[in-house]
MMTF fields as JSON, N, C-alpha, C and O atoms, coordinates in Angstrom:
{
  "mmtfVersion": "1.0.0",
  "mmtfProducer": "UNKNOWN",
  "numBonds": 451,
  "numAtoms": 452,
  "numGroups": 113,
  "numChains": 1,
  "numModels": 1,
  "chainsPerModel": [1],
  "groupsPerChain": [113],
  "chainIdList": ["A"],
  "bondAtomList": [4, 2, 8, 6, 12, 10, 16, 14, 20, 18, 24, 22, 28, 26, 32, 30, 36, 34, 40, 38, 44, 42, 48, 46, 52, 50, 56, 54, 60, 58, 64, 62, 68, 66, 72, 70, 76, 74, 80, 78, 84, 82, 88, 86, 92, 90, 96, 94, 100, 98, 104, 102, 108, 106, 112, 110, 116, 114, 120, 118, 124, 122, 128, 126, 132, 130, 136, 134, 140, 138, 144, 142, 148, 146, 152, 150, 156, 154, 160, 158, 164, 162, 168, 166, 172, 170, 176, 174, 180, 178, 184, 182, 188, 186, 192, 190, 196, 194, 200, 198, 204, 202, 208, 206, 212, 210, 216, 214, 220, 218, 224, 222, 228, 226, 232, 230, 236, 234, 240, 238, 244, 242, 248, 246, 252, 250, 256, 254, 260, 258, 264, 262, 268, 266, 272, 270, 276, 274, 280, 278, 284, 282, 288, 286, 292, 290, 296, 294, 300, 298, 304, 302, 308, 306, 312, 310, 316, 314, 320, 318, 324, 322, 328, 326, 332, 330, 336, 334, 340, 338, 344, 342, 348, 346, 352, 350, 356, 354, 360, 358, 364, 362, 368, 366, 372, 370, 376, 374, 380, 378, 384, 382, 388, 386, 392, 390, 396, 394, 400, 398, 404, 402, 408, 406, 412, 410, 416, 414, 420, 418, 424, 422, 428, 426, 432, 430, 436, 434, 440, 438, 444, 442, 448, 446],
  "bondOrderList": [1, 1, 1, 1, 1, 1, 1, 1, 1, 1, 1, 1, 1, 1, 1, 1, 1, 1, 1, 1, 1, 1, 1, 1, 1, 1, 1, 1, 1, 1, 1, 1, 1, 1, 1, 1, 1, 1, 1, 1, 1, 1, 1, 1, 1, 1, 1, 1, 1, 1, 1, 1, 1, 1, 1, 1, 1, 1, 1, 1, 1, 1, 1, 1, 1, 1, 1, 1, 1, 1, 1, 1, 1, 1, 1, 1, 1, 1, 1, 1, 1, 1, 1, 1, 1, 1, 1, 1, 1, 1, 1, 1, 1, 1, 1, 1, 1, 1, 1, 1, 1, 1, 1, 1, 1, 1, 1, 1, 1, 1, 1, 1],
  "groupList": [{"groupName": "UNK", "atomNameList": ["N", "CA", "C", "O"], "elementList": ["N", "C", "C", "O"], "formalChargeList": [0, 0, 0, 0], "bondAtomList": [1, 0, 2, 1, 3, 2], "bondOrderList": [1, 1, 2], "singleLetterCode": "X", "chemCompType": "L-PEPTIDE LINKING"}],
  "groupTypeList": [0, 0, 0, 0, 0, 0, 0, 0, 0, 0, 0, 0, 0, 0, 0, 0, 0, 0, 0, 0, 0, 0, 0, 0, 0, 0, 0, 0, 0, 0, 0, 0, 0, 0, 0, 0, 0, 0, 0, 0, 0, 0, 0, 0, 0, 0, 0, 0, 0, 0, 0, 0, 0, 0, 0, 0, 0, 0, 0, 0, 0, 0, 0, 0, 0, 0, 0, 0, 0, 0, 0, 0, 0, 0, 0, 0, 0, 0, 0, 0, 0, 0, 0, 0, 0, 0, 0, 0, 0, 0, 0, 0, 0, 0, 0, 0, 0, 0, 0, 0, 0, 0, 0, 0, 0, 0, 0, 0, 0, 0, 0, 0, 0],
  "groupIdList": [1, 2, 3, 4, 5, 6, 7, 8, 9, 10, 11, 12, 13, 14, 15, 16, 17, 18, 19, 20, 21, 22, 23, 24, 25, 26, 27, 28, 29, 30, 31, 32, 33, 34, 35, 36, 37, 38, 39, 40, 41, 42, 43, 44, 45, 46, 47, 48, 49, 50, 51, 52, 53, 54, 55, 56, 57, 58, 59, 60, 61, 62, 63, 64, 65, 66, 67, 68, 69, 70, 71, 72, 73, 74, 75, 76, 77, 78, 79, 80, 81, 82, 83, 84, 85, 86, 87, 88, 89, 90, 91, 92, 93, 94, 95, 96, 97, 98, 99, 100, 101, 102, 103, 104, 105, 106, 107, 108, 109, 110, 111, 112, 113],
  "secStructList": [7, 2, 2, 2, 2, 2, 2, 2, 2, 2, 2, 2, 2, 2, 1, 6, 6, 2, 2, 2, 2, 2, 2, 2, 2, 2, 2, 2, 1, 7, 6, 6, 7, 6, 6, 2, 2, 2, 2, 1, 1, 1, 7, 2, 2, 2, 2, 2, 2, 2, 2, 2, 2, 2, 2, 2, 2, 2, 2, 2, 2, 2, 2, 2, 2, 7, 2, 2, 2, 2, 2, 2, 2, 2, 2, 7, 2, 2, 2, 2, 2, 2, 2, 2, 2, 2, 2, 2, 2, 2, 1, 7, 7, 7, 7, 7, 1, 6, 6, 2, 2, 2, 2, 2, 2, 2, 2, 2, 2, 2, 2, 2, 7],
  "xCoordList": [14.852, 15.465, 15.838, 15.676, 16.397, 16.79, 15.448, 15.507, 14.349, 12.681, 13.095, 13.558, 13.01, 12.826, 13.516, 13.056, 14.91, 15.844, 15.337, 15.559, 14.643, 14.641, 13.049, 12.923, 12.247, 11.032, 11.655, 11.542, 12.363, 12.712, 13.437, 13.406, 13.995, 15.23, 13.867, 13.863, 12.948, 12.543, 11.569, 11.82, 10.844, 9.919, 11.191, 11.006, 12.357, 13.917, 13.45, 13.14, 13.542, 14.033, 13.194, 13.657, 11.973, 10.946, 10.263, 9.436, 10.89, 10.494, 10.828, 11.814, 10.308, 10.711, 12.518, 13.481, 12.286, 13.502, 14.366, 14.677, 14.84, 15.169, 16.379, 16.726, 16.892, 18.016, 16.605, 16.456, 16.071, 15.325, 14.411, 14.173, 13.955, 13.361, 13.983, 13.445, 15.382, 16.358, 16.689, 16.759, 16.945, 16.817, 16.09, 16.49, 14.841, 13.246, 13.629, 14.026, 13.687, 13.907, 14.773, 14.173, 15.844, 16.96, 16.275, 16.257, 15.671, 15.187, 14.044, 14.005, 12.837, 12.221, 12.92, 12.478, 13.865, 14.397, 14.941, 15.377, 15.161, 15.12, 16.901, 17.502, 17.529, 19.351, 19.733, 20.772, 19.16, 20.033, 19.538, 19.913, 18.63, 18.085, 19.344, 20.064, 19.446, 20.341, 20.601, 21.645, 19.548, 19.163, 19.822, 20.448, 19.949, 19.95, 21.557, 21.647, 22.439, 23.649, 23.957, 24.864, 22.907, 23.327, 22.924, 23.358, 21.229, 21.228, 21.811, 21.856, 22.514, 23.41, 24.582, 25.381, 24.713, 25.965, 25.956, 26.861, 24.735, 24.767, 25.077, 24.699, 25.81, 26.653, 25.156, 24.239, 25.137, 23.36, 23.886, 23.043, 24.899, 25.039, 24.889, 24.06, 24.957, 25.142, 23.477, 22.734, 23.344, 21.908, 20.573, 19.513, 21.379, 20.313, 20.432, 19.418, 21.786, 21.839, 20.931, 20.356, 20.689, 20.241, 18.626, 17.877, 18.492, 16.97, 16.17, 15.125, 17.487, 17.26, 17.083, 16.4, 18.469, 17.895, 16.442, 15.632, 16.526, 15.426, 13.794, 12.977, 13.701, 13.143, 12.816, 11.757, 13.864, 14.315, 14.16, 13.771, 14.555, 13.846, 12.342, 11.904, 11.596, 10.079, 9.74, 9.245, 10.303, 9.435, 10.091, 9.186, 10.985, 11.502, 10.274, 9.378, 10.217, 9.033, 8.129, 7.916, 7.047, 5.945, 6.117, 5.147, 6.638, 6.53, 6.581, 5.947, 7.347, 7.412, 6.121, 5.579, 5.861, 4.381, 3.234, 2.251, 2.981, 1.704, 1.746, 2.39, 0.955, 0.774, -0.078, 0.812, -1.131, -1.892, -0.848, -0.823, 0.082, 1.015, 1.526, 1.086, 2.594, 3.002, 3.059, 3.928, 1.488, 0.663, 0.526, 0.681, 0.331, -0.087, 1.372, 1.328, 2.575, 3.783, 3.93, 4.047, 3.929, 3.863, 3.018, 3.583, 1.795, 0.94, 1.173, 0.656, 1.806, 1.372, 2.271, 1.808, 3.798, 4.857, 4.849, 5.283, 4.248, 4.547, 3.613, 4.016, 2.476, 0.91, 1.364, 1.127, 2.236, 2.163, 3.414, 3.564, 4.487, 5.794, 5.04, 5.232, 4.329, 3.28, 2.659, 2.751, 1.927, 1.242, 1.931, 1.738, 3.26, 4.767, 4.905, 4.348, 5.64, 5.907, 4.974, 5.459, 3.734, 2.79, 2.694, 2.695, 2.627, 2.648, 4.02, 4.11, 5.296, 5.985, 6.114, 6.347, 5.884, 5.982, 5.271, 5.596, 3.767, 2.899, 2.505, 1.432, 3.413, 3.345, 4.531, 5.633, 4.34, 5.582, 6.322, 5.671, 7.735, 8.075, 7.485, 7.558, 7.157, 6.622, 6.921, 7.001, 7.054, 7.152, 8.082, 8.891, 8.26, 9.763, 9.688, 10.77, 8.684, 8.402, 7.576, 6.78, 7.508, 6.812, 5.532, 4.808, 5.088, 3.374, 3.206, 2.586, 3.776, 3.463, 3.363, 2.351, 4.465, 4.571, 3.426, 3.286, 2.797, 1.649, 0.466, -0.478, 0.137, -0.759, -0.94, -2.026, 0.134, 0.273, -0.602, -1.565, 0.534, 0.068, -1.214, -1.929, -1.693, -3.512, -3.815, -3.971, -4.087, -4.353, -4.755, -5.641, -3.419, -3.062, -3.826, -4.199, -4.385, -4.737, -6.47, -7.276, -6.846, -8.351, -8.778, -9.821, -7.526, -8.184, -7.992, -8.634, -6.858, -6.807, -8.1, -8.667, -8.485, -9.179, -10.612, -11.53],
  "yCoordList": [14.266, 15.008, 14.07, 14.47, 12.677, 12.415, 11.357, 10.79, 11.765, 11.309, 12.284, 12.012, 13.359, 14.666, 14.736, 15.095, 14.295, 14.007, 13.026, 13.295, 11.825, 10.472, 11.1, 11.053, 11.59, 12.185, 12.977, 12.619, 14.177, 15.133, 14.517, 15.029, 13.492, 12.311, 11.192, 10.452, 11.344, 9.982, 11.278, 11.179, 12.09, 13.501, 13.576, 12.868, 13.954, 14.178, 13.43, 13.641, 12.157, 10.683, 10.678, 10.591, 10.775, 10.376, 11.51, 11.229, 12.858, 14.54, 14.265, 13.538, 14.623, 15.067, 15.571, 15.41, 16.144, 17.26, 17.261, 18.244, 16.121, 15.749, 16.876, 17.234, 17.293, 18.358, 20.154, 20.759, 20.173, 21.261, 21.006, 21.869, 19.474, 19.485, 19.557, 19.756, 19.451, 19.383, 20.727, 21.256, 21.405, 22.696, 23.78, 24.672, 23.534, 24.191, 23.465, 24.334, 22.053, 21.692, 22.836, 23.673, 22.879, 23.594, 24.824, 25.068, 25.672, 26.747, 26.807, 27.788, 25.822, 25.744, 26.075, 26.746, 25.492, 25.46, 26.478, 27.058, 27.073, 28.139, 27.892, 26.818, 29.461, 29.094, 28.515, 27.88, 28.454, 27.876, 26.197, 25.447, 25.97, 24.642, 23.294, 23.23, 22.488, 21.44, 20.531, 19.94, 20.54, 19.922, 20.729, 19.955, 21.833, 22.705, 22.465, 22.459, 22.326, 22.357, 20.233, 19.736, 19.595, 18.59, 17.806, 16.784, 19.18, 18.722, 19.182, 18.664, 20.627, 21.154, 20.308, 20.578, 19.353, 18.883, 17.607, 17.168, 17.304, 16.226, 16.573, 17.622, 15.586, 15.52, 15.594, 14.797, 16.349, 16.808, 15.554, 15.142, 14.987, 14.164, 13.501, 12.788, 12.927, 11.567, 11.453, 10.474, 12.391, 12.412, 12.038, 11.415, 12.795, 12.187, 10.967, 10.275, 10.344, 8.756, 8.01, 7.077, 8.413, 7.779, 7.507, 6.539, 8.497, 9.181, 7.98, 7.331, 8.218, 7.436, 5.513, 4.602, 5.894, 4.16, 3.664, 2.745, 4.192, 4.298, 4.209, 3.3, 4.781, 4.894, 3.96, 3.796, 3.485, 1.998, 0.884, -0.094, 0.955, -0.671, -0.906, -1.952, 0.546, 0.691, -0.214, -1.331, 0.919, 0.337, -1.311, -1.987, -1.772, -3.244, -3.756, -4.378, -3.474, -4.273, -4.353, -5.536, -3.228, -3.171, -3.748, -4.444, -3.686, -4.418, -5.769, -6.364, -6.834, -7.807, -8.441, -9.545, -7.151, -7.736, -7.582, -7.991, -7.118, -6.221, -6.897, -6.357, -8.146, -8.738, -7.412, -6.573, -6.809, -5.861, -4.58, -4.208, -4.075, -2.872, -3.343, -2.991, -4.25, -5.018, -5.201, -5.056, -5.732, -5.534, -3.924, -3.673, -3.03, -1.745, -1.375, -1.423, -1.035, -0.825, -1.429, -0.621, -2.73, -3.095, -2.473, -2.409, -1.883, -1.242, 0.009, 0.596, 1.028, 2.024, 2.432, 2.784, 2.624, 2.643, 4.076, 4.508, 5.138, 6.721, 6.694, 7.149, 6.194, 6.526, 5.939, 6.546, 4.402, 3.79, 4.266, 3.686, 5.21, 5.645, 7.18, 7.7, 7.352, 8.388, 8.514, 9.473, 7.433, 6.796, 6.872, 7.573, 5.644, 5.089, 6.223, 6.278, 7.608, 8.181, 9.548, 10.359, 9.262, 9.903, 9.048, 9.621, 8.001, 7.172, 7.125, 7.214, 6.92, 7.342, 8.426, 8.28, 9.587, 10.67, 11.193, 12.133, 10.345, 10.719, 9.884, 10.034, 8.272, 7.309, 7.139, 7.195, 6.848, 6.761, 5.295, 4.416, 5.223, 3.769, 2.937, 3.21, 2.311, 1.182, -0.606, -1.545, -0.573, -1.999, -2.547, -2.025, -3.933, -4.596, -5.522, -6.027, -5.904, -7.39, -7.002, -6.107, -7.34, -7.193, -7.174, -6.42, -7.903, -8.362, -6.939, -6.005, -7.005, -5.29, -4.296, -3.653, -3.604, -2.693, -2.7, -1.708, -3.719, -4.055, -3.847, -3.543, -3.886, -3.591, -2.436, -1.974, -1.616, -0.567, 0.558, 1.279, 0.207, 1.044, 0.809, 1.724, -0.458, -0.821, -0.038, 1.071, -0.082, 1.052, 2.456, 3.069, 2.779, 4.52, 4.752, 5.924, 3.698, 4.16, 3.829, 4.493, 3.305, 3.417, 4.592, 5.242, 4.75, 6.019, 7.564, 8.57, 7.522, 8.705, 8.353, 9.42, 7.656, 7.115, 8.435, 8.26],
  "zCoordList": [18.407, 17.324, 16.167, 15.014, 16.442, 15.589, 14.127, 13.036, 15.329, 14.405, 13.614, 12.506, 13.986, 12.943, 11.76, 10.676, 12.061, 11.036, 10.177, 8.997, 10.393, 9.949, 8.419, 7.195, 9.611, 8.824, 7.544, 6.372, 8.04, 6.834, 5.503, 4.384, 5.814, 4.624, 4.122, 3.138, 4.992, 4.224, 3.271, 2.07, 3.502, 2.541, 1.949, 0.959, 1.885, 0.622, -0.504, -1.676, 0.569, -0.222, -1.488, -2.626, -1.184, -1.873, -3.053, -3.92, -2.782, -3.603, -4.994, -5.111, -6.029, -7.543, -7.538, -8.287, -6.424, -6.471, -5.571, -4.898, -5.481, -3.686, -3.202, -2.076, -4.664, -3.969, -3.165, -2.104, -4.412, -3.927, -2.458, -1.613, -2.425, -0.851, -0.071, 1.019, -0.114, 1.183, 1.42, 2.529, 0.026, 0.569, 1.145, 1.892, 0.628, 1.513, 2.832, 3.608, 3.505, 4.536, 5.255, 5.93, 5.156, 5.509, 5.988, 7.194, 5.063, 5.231, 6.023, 6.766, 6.092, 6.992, 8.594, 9.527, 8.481, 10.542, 10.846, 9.852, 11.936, 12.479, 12.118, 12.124, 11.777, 11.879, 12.924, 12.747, 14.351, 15.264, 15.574, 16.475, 14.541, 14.837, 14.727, 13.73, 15.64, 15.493, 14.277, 14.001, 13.673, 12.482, 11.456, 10.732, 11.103, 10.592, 9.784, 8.556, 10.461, 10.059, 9.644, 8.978, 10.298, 9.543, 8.415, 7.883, 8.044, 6.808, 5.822, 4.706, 6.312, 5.091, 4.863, 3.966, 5.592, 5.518, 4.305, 3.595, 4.409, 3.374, 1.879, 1.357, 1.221, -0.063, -0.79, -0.588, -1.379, -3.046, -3.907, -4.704, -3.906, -5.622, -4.648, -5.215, -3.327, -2.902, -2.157, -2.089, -1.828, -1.656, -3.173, -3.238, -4.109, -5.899, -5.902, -5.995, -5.794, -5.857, -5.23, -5.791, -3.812, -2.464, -3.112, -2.973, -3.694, -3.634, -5.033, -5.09, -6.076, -6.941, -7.049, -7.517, -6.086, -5.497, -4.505, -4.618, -4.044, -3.325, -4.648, -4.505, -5.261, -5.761, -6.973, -7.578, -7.114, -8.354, -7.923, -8.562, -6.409, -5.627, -4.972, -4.493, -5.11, -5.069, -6.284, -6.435, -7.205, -8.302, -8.85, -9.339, -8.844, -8.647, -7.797, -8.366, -6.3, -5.588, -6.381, -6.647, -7.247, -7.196, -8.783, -9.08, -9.352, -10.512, -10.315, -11.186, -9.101, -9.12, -8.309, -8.347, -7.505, -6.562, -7.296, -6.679, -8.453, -8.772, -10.405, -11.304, -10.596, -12.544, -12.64, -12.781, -12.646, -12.692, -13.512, -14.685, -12.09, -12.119, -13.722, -14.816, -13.376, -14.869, -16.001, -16.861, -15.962, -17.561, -17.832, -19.027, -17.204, -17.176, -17.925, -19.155, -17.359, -17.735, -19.238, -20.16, -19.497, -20.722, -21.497, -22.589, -21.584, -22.593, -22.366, -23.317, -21.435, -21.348, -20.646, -19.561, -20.739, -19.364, -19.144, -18.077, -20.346, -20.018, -18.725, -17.654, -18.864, -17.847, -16.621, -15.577, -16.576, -15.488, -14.849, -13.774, -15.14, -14.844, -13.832, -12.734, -14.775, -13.959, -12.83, -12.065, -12.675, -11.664, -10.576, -9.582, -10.947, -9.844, -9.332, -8.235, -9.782, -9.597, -8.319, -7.529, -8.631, -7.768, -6.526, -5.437, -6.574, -5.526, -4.618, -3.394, -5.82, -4.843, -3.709, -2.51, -4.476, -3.382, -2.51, -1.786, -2.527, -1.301, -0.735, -0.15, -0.646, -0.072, 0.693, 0.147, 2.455, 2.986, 2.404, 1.839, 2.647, 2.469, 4.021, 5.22, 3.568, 4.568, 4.218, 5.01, 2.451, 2.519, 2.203, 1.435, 2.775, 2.449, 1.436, 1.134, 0.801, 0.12, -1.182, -0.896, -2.381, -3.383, -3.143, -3.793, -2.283, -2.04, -1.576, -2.085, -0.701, 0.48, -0.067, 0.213, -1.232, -1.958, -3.276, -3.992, -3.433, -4.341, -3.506, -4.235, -2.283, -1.472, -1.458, -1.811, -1.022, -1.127, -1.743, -1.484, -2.958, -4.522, -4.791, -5.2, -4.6, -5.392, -4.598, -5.11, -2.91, -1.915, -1.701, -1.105, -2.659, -2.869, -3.91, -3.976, -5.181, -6.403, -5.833, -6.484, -5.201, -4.882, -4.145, -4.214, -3.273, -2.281, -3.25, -2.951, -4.604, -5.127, -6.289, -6.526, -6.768, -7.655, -7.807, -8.608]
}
């Protein structure tokens, strides 16, 4: 149970809308589901924060792992904020290190390419 939990926060974490995915979550589970009452329980502003940080130390990694990502941002930050942003949300977190999170992303952008 508590995978299930871990899965549904890290899909939150990572949504456009992290208040609106938590709430489709919610609604997905059956009312008597165990889960059910402890994702309602989570704080929405403390959850945007979460979501936002999360999302600010991606892109911190991948800007520091990626001269490529980088240069891109410098000429073009609407297109490459774009990009970040797609990648964020259909890429699990997996990396801890700039290099990794640059692996990553080049990764995600060949296979959507």
């Amino acid at each position: 149970m508590m995978d299930d939990y871990e899965n549904i926060l890290v899909h939150v974490l990572r949504a456009r809308d992290p208040q609106g995915a938590l709430a489709s979550a919610i609604k997905a589970l059956d009312d008597q589901h165990p889960l059910r009452a402890a994702l309602a329980a989570i704080n929405t502003d403390g959850l945007r924060m979460s979501a936002l940080l999360v999302a600010r130390l991606r892109f911190e990694r991948l800007l520091r792992g990626s001269k490529e990502y980088r240069a891109d941002w410098q000429l073009d930050p609407n297109s490459a904020a774009a990009r970040f942003s797609a990648y964020h949300e259909a890429s699990p977190l997996l990396a801890f290190s700039p290099k990794e999170e640059a692996k990553l992303f080049h990764a995600w952008e060949f296979v959507t390419a």
